[in-house]
PATORDREN-456131 format. One record per residue (C-alpha): x, y, z; residue number from 1; residue in three letters. Coordinates in Angstrom, 3 decimals, always signed. Each point is the difference from the previous one (the first is absolute). Layout:
BEGIN
R       xx       yy       zz  nr rest
R        X        Y        Z NUM  ALA
...
//
This chain:
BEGIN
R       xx       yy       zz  nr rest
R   +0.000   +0.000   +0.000   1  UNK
R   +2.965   +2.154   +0.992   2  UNK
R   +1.465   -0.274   -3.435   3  UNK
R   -3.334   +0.453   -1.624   4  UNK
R   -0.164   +3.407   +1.559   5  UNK
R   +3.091   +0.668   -1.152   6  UNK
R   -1.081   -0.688   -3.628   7  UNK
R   -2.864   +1.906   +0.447   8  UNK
R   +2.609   +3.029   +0.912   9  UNK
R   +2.070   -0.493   -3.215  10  UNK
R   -2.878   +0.177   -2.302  11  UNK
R   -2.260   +2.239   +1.662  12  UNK
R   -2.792   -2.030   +0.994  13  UNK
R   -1.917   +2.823   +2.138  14  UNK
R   -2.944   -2.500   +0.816  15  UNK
R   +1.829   -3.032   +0.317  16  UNK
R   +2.324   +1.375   +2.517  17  UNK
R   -3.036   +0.906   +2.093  18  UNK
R   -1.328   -3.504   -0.261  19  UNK
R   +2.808   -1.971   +0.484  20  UNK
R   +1.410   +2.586   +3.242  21  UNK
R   -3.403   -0.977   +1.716  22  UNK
R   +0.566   -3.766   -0.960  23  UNK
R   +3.213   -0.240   +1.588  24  UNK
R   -1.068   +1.702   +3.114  25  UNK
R   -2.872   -2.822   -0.209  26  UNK
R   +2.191   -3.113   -0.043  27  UNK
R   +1.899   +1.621   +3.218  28  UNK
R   +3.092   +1.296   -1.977  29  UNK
R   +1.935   +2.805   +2.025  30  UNK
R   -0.929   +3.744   -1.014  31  UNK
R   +3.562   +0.903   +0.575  32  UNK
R   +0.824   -3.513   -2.682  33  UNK
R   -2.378   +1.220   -2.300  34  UNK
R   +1.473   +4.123   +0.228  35  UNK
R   +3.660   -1.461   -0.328  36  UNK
R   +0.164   -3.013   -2.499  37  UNK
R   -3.802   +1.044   -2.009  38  UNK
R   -0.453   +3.775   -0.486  39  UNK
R   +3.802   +1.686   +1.055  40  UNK
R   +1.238   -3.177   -1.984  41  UNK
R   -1.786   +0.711   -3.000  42  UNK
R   +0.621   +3.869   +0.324  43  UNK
R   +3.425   -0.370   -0.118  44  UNK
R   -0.092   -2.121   -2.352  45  UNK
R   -1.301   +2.534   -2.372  46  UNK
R   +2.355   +2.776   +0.840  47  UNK
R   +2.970   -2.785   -0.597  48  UNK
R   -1.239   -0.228   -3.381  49  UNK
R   -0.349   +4.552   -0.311  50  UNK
R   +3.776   -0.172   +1.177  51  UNK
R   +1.199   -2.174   -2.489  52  UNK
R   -2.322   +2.072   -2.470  53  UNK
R   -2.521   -2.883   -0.908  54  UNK
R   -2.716   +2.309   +0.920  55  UNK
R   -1.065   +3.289   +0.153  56  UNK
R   -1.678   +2.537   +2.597  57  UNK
R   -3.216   -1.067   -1.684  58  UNK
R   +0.328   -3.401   +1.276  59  UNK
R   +1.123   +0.772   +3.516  60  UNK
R   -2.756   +2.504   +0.896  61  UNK
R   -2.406   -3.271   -1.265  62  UNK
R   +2.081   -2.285   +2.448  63  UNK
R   -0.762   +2.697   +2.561  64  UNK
R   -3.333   -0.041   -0.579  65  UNK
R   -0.420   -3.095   +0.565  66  UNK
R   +2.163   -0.382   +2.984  67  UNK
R   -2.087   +2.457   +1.440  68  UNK
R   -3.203   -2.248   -0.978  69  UNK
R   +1.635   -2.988   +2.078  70  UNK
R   +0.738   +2.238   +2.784  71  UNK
R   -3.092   +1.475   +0.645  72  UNK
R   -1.640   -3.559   +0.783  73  UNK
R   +3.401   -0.400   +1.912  74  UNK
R   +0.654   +2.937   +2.403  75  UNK
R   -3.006   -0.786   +2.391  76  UNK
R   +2.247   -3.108   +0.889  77  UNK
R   +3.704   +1.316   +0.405  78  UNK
R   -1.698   +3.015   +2.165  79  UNK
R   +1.590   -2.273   +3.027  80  UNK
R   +2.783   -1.216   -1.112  81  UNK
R   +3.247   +0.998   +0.977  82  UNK
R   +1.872   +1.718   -3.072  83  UNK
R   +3.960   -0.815   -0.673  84  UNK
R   +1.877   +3.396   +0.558  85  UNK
R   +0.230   +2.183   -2.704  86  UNK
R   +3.720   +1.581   -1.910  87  UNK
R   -1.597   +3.472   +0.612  88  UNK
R   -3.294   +2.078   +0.436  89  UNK
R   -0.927   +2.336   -2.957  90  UNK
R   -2.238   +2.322   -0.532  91  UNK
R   -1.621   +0.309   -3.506  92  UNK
R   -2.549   +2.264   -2.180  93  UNK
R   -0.776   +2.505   -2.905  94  UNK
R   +0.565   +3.628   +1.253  95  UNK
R   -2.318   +2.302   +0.536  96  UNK
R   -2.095   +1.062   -3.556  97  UNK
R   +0.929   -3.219   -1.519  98  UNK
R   -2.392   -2.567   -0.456  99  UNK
R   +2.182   -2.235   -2.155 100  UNK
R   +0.525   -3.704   +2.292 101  UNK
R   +1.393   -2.624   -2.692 102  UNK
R   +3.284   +0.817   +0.138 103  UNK
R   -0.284   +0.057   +4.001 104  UNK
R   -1.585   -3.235   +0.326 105  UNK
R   +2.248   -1.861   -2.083 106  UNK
R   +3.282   +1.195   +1.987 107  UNK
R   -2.417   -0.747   +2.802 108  UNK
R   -0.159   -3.439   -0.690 109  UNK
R   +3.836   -0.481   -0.795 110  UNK
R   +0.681   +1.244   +3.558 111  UNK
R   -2.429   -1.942   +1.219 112  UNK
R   +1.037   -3.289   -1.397 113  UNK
R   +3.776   +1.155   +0.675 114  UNK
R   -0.545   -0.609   +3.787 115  UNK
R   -1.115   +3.641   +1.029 116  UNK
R   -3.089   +1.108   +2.191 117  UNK
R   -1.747   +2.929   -2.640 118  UNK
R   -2.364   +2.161   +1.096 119  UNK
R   -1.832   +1.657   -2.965 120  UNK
R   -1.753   +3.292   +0.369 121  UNK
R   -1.713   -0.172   -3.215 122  UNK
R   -0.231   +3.491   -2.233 123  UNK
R   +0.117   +3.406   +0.428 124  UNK
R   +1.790   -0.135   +3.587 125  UNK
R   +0.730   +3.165   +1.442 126  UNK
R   +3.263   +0.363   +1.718 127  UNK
R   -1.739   -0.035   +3.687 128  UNK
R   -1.019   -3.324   -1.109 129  UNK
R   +3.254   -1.367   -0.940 130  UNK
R   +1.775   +1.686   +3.254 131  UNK
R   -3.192   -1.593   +2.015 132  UNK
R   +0.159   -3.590   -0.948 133  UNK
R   +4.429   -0.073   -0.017 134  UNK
R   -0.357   +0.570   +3.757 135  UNK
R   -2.714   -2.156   +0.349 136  UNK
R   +1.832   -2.756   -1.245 137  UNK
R   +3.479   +0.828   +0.931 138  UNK
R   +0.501   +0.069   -3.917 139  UNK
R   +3.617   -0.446   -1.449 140  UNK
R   -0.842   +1.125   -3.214 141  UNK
R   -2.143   +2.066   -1.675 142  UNK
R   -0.953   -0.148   -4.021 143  UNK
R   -1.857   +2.206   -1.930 144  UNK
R   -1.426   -0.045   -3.312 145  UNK
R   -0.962   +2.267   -2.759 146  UNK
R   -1.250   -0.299   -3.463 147  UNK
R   -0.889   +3.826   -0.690 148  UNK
R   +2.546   +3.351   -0.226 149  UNK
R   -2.676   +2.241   +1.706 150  UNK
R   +0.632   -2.509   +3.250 151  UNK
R   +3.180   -1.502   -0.290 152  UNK
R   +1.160   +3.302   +2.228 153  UNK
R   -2.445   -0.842   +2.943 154  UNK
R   +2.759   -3.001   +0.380 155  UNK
R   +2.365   +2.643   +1.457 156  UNK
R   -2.811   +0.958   +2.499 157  UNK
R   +0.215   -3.279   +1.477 158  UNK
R   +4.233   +0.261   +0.196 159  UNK
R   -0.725   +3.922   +1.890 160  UNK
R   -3.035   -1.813   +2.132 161  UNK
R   +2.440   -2.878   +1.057 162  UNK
R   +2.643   +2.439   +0.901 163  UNK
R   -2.433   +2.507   +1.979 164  UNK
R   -1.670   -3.019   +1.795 165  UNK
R   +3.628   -1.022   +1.350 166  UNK
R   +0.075   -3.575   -1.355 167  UNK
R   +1.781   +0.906   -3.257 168  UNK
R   +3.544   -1.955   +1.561 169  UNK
R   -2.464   -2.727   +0.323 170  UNK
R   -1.167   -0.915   -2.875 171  UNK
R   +1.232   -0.379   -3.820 172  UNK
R   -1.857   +1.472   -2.416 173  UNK
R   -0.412   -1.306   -3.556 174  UNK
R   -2.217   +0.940   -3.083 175  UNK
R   -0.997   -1.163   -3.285 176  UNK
R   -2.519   +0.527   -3.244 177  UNK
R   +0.215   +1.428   -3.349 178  UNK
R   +0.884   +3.585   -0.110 179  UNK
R   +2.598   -0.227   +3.288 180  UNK
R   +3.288   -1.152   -0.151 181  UNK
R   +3.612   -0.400   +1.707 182  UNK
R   +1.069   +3.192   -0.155 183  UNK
R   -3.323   +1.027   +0.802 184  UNK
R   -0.098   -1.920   +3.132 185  UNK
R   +3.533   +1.477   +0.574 186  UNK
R   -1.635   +3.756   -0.022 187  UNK
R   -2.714   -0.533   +2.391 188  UNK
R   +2.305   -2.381   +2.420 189  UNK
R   -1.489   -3.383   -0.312 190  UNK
R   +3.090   -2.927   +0.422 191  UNK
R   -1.345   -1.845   -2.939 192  UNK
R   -1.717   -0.817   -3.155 193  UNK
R   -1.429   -2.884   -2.095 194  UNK
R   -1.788   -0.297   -3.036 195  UNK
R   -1.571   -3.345   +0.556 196  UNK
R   +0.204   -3.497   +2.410 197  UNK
R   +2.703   -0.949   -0.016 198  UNK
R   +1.612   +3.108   +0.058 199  UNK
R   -1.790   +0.898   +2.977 200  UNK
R   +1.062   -2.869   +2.168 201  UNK
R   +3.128   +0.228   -1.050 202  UNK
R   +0.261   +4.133   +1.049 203  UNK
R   -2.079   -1.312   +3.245 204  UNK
R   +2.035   -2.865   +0.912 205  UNK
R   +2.902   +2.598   -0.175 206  UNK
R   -1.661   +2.679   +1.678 207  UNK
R   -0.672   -2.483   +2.866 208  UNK
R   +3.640   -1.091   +0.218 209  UNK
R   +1.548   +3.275   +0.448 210  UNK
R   -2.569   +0.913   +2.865 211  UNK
R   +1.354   -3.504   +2.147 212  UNK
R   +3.464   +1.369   -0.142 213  UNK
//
């Protein structure tokens, strides 16, 4: 069943992930077995294949789709369940006047997958938002997105809201989407920048090992 799942991941089977998550909960199978080895298997699966450019972003935001089917009949289960520790806490959304998510949810689910606890803000999150939930969380990270030029510049609202809120030596900021870039992030003083997935984890996993030494 655990590999069916998995199947069902790789080939976008919305419905049939549904159906087969609730009949491996029925014949007694773990929720944390099914997570691990059915839907995470299967994700990652997928974004093995976008790495060694088999795929495109079309395909992964299906496989997240219908990850997100499986999990949905899932989550009521793993509410009690003790989770593994995460590499780091981040902090994700769309600034504020940006409504633009697709680009956001797939680096979402690449940090996700990549071991890391994500909290996603959604769109149009206003710098007291993204200052709010950090400490909340005790964030290590925070990324941003934007996909237009008229709010790309609300990114370096977030860097001045960090800094005024005192947590700005806490956390590493990093941003992404269409119209920013490097030197971009340079000028509004982010510590990083990726395009796509596996860029991201890459910057992240680096971000994260500077802030342990």
């Amino acid at each position: 069943m655990l590999e069916k799942i998995r199947e069902d991941i790789l080939n976008y089977r919305r419905e049939e992930t549904k159906k087969n998550v609730c009949k491996a909960l029925n014949e007694g199978l773990l929720p944390s077995e099914i997570l691990e080895k059915g839907l995470l298997g299967g994700l990652k699966a997928v974004i093995e294949e976008y790495n060694k450019d088999e795929i495109g972003l079309p395909e992964v935001v299906l496989a997240t789709w219908t990850f997100r089917e499986g999990m949905e009949v899932l989550e009521p289960f793993l509410k009690n369940l003790e989770k593994a520790k995460p590499k780091g806490i981040i902090v994700i959304g769309t600034v504020e006047g940006d409504i633009h998510d697709l680009g956001k949810n797939i680096i979402k689910t690449f940090l996700t997958v990549s071991g890391y606890e994500v909290y996603d803000l959604g769109v149009d999150v206003s710098a007291k938002e993204f200052v709010s939930k950090a400490k909340e969380s005790n964030a290590n990270i925070v990324a941003m997105s934007a996909l237009m030029t008229t709010t790309m510049f609300n990114m370096e609202k977030v860097v001045e809201a960090l800094k005024e809120s005192g947590i700005r030596d806490k956390v590493k900021i990093i941003i992404g989407g269409g119209p920013t870039n490097l030197d971009f992030s340079k000028r509004i003083g982010a510590d990083g920048y990726a395009r796509e997935g596996k860029e991201a984890i890459e910057v992240v996993d680096k971000l994260m090992s500077e802030m342990r030494r």
